[in-house]
FIVEX-917883 format. One line per field, with one value per atom (N, C-alpha, C, O): residue in three letters; chain; atom name; x, y, z. Coordinates in Angstrom, 1 decimal. Layout:
# FIVEX-917883
type = [ALA ...]
mol = [A ...]
atom = [CA ...]
x = [X ...]
y = [Y ...]
z = [Z ...]
***
This chain:
# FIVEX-917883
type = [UNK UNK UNK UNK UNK UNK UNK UNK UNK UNK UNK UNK UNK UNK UNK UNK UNK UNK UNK UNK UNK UNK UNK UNK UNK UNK UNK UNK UNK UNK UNK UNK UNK UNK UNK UNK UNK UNK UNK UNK UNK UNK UNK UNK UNK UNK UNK UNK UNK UNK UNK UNK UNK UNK UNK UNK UNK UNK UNK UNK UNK UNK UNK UNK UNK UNK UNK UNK UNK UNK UNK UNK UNK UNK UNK UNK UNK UNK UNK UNK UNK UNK UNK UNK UNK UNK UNK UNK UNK UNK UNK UNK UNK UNK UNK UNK UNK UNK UNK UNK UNK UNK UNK UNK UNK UNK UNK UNK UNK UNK UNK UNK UNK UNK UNK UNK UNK UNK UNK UNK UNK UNK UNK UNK UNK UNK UNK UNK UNK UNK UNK UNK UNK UNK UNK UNK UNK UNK UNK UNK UNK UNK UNK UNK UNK UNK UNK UNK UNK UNK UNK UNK UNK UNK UNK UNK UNK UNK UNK UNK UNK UNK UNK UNK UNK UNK UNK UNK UNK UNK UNK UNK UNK UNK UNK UNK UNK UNK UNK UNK UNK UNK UNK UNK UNK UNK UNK UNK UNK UNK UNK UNK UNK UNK UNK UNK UNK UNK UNK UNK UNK UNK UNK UNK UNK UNK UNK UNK UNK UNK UNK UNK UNK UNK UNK UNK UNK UNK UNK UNK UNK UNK UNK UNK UNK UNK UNK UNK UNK UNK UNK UNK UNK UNK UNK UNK UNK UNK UNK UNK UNK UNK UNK UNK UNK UNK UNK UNK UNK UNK UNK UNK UNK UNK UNK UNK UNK UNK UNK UNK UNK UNK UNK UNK UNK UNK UNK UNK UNK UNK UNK UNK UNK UNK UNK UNK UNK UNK UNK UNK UNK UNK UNK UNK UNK UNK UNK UNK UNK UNK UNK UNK UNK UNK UNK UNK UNK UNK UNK UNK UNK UNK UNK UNK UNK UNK UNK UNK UNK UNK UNK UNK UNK UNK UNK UNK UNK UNK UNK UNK UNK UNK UNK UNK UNK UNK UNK UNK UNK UNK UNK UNK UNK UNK UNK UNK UNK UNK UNK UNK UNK UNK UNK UNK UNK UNK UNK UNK UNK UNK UNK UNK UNK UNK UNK UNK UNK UNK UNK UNK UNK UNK UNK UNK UNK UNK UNK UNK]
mol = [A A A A A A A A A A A A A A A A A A A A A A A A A A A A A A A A A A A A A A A A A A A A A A A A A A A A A A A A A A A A A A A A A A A A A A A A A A A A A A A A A A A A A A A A A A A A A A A A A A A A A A A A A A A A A A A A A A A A A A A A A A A A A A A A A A A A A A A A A A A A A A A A A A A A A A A A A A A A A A A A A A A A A A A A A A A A A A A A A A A A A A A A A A A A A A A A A A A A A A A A A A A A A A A A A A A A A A A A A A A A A A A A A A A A A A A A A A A A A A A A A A A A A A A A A A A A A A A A A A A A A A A A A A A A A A A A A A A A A A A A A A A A A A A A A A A A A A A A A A A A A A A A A A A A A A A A A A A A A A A A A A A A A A A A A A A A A A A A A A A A A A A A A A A A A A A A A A A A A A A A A A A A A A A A]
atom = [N CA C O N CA C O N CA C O N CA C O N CA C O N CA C O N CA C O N CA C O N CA C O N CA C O N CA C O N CA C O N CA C O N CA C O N CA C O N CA C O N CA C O N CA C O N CA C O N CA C O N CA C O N CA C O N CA C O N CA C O N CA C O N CA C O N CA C O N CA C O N CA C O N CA C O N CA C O N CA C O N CA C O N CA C O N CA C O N CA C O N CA C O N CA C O N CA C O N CA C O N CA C O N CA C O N CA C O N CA C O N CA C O N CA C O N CA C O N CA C O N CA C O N CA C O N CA C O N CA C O N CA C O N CA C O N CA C O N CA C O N CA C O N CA C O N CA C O N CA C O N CA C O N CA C O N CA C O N CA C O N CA C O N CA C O N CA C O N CA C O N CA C O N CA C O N CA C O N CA C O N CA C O N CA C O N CA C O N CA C O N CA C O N CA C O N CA C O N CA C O N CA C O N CA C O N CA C O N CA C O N CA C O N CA C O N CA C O N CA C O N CA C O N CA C O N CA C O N CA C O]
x = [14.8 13.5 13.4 14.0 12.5 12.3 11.0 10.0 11.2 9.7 8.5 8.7 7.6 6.6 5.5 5.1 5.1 3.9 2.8 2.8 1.7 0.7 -0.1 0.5 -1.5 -2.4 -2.8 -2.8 -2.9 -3.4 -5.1 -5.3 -6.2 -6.7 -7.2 -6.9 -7.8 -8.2 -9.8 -10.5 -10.1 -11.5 -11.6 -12.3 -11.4 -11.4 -10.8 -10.8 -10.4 -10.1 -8.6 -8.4 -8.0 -6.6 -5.3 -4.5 -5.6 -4.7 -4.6 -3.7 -6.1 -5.8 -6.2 -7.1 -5.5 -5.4 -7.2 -7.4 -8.4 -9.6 -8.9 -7.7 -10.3 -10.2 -11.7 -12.6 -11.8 -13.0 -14.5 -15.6 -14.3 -15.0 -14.9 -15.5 -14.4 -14.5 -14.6 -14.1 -15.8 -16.6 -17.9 -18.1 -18.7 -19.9 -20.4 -20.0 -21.0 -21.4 -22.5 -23.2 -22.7 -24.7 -23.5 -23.9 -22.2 -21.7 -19.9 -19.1 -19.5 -18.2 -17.1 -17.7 -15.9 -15.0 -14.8 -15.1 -14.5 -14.7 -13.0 -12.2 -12.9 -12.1 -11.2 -11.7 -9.4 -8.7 -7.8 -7.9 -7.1 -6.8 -5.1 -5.0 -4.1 -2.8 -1.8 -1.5 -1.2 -0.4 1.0 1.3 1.6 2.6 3.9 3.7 4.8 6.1 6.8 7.7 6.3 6.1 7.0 7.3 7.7 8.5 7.1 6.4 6.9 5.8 6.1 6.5 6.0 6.0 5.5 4.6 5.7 5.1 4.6 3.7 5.3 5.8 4.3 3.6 4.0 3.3 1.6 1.0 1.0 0.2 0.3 -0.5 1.3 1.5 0.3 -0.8 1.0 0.0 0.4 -0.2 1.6 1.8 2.8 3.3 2.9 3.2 3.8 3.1 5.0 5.2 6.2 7.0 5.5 6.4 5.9 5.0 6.8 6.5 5.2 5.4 4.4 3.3 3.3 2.6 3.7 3.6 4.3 3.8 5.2 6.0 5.2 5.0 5.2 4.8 5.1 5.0 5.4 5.8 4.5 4.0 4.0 2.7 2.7 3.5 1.7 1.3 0.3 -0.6 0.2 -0.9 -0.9 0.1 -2.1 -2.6 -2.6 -2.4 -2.8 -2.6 -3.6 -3.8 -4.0 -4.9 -4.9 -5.6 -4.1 -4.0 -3.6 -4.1 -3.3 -3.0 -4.2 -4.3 -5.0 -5.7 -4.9 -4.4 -5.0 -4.2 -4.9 -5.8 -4.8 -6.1 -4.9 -4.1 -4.6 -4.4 -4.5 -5.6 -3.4 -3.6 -3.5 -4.1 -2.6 -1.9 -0.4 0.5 -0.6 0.8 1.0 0.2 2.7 3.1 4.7 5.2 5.3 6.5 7.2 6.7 8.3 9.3 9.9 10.6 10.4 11.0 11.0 11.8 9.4 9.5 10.1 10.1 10.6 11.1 11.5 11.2 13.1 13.9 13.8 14.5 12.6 11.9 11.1 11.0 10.3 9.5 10.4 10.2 11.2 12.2 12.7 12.8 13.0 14.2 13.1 13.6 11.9 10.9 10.8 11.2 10.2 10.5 11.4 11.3 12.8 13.8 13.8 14.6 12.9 12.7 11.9 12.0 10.7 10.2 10.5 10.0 11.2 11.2 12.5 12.6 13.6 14.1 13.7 14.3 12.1 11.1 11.2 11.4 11.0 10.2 11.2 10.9]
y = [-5.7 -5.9 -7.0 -7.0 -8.0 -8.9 -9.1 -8.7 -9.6 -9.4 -10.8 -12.0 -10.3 -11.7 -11.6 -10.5 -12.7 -13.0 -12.4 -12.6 -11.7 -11.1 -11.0 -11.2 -10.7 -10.6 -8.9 -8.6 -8.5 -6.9 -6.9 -7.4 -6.2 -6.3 -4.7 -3.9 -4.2 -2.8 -2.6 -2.9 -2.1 -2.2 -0.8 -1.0 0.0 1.3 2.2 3.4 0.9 0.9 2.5 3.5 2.0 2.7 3.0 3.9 1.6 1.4 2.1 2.1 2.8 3.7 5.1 5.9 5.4 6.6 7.3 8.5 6.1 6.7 6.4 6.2 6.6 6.7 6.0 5.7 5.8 5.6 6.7 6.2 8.0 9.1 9.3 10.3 8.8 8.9 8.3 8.4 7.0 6.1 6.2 6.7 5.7 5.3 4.5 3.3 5.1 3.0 2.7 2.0 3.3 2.2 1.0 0.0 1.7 1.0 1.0 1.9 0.4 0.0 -0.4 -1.5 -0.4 -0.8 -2.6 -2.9 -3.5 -4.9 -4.6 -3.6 -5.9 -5.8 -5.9 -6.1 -5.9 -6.8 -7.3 -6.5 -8.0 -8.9 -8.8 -8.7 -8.7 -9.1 -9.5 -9.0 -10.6 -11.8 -10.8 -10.4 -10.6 -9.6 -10.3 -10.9 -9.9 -10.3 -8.5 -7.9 -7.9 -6.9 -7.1 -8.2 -5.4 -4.9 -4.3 -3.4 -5.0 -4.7 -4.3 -5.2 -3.2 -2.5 -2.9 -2.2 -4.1 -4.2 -5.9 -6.3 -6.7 -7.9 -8.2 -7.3 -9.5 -10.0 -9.1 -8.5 -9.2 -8.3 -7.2 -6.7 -6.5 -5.2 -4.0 -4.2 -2.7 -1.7 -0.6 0.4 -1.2 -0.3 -1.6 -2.3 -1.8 -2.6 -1.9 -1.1 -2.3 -1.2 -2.5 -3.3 -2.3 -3.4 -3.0 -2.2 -3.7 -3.2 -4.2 -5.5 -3.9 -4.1 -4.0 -3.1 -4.6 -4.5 -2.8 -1.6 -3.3 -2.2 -0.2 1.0 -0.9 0.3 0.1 -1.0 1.4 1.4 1.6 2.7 0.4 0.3 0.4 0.0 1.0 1.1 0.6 1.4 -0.6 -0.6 -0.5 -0.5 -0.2 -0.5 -1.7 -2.7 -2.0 -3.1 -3.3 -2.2 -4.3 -4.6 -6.0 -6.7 -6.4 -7.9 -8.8 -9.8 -8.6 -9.5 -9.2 -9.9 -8.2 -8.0 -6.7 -5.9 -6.4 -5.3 -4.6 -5.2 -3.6 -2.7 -1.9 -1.3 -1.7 -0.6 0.7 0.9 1.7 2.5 3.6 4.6 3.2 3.7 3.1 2.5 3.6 3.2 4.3 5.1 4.4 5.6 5.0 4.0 5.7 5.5 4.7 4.9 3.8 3.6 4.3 4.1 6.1 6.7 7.8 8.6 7.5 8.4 7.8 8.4 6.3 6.0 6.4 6.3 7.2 7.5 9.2 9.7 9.5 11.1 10.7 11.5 9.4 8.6 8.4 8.8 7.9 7.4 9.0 9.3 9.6 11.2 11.6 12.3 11.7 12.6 11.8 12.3 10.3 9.7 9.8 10.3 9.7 10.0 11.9 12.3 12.5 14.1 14.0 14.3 13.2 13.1 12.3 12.5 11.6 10.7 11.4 11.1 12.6 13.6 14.2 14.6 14.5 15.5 15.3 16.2 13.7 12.6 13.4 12.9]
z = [8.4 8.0 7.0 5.9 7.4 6.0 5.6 6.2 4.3 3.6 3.7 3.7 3.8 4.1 3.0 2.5 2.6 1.5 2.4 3.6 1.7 2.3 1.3 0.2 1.2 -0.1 0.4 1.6 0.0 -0.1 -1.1 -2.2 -0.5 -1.6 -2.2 -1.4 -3.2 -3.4 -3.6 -4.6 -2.4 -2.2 -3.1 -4.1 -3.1 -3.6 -4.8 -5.2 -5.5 -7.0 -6.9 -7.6 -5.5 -5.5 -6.6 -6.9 -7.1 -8.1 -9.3 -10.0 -9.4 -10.3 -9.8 -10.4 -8.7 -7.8 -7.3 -7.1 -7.3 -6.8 -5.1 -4.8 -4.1 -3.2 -2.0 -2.7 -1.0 -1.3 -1.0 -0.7 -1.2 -2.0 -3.1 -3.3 -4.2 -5.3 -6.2 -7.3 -5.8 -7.2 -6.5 -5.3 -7.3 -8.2 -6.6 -6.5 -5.5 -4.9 -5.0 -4.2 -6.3 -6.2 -7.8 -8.3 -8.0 -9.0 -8.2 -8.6 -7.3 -6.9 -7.7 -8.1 -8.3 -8.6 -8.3 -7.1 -8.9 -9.2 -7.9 -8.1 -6.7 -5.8 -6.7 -7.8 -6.6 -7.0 -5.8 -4.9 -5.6 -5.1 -5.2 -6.4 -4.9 -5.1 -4.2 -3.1 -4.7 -3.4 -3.8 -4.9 -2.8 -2.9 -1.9 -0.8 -2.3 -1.0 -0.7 -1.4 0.2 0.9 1.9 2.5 2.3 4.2 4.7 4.1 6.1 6.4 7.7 8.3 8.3 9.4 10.2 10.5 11.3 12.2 12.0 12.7 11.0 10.2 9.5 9.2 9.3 8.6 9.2 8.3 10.6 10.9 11.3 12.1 10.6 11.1 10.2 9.6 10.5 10.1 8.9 8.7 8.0 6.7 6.0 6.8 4.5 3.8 2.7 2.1 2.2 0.9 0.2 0.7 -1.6 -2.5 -3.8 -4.1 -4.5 -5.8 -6.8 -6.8 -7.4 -8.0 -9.6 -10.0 -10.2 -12.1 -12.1 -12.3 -11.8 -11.7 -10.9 -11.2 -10.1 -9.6 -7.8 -7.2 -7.2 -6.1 -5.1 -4.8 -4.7 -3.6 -2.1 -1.3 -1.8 -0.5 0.3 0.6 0.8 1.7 3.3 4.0 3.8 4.9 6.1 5.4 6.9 7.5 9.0 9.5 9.7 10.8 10.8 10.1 11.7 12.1 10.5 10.1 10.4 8.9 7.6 6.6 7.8 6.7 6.2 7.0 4.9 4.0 3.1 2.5 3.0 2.1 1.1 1.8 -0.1 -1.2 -0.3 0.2 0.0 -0.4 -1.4 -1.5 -2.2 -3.4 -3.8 -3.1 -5.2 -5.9 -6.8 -7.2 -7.0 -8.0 -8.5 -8.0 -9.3 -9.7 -8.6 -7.5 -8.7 -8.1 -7.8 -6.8 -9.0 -8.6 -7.6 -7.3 -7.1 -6.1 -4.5 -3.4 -5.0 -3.3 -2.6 -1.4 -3.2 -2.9 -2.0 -1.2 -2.4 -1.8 -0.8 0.1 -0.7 0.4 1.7 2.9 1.2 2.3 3.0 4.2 2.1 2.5 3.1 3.9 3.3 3.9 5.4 6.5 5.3 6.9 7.1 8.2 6.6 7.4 8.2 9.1 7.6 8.0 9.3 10.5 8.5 10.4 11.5 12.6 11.4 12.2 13.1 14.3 12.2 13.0 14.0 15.0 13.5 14.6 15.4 16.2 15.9 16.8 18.5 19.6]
***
């Protein structure tokens, strides 16, 4: 897997774990924007994106080359991210 420059943006003020049921929308969270070098599932327009963010372990979304925030948390939970897909993908 290699990593590609992609912009992600956070429509949903993710970054600080809202959602989008959980703000204000007669008052939205201001977008932010971030140019990221991301493994992206499915390569530059693929449909999941994961990289690290001012130190934080991020997730986005993906549809043709556009990228949406879905959240970020410790880096140190990667290592439990990864052990759990590796659980399902056992299922499969």
């Amino acid at each position: 897997m290699t990593k590609h420059r992609i912009k992600v943006y956070d429509y949903h003020d993710a970054w600080h774990g809202s959602s989008p049921t959980h703000y204000d929308k007669d008052d939205p969270p201001e977008v932010r924007e971030m140019e990221v070098d991301a493994y992206c599932a499915g390569g530059r327009e693929g449909v999941r994106a994961y990289f690290i963010y001012e130190n934080s372990f991020c997730v986005a979304h993906g549809d043709d080359g556009h990228w949406w925030l879905v959240g970020g948390m410790s880096p140190k939970w990667i290592d439990e991210c990864i052990q759990a897909m590796m659980e399902l993908s056992d299922e499969r």
